[in-house]
C-alpha positions as CSV (number, residue, x, y, z in Angstrom):
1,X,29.5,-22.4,-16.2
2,X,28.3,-19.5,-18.3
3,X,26.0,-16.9,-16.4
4,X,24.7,-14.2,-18.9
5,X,21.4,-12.1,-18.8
6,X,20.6,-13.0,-22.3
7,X,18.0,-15.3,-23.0
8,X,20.4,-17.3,-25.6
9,X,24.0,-17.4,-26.1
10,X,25.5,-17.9,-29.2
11,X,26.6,-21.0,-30.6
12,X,24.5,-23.1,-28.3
13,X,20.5,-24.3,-28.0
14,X,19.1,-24.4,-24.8
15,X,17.9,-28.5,-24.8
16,X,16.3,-28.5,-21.0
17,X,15.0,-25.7,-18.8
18,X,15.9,-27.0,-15.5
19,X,14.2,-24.2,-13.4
20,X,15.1,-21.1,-11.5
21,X,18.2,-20.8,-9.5
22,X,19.1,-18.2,-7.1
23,X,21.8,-17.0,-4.5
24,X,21.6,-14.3,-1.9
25,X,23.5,-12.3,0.9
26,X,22.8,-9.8,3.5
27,X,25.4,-7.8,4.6
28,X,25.5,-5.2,7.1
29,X,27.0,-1.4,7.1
30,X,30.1,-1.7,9.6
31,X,30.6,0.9,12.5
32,X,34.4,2.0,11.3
33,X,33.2,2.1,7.4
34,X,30.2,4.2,8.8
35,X,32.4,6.6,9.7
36,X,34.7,6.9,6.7
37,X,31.5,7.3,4.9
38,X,29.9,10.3,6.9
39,X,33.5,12.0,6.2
40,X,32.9,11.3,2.4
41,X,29.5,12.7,2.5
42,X,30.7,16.2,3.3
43,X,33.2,16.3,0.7
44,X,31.8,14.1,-2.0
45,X,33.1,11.4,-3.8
46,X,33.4,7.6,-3.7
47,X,32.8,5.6,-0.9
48,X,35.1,3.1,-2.0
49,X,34.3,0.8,1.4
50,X,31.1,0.3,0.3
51,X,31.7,-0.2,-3.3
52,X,34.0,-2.7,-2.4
53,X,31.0,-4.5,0.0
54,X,29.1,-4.3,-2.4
55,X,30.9,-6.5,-5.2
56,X,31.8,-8.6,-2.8
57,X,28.0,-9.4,-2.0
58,X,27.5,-9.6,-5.7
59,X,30.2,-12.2,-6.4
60,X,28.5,-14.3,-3.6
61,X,25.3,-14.4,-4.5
62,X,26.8,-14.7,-8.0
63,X,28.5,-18.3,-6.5
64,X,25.7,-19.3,-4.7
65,X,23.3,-19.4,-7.4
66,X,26.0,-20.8,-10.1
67,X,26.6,-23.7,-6.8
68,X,22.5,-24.4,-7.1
69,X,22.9,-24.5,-10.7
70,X,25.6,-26.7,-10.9
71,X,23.7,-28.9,-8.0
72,X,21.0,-29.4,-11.2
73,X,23.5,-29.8,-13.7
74,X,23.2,-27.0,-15.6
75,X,25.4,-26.3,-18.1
76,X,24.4,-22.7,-18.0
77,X,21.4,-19.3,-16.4
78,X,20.7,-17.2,-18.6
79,X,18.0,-14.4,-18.0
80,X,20.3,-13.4,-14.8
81,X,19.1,-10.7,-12.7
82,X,20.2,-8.9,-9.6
83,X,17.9,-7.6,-7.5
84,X,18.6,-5.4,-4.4
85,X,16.5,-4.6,-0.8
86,X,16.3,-3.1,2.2
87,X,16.6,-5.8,5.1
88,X,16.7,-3.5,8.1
89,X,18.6,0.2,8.9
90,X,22.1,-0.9,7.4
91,X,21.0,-4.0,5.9
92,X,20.7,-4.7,2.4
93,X,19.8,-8.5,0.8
94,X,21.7,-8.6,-2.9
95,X,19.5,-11.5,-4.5
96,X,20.8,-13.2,-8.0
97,X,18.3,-15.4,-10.0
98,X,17.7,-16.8,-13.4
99,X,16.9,-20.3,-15.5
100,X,19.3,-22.9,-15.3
101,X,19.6,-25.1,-18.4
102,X,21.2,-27.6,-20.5
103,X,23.3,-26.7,-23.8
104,X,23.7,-28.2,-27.0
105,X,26.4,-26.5,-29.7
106,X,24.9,-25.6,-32.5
């Protein structure tokens, strides 16, 4: 299924707008990565922990919505956003959303 943030894709002519789609996550800070990531604030530099939590969330909420889309039968979302929020203190909800459609080549 293609995913793109573009309102078209080349080659193809959206035939059916099939409604918004989304996915979503929470995920919480964990205690040991907490740690880790106080050390790195003193000395600067990547927290690679919580880039890697982060992506991780992405991907899913990526799936999720692509699972609702296929659910329609999309053949495609386009105008994909992420959105990102503050749940709770070390909570954050990664949301995904865009249109779900049906292709035709050109």
């Amino acid at each position: 299924m293609i995913a793109t943030p573009s309102a078209q894709i080349a080659g193809y002519r959206v035939i059916e707008d099939l409604g918004m789609v989304k996915g979503n996550t929470i995920r919480a800070r964990h205690m040991g990565k907490d740690i880790l990531a106080g050390f790195k604030s003193v000395v600067g530099g990547e927290i690679r922990e919580y880039t890697k939590m982060m992506a991780e969330a992405r991907e899913q909420a990526l799936d999720r919505m692509l699972s609702e889309a296929d659910a329609l039968g999309a053949d495609a979302v386009v105008n994909v956003r992420y959105s990102t929020s503050y749940v709770m203190g070390g909570a954050a909800e990664i949301l995904v959303y865009g249109a779900a459609v049906r292709l035709e080549g050109d």
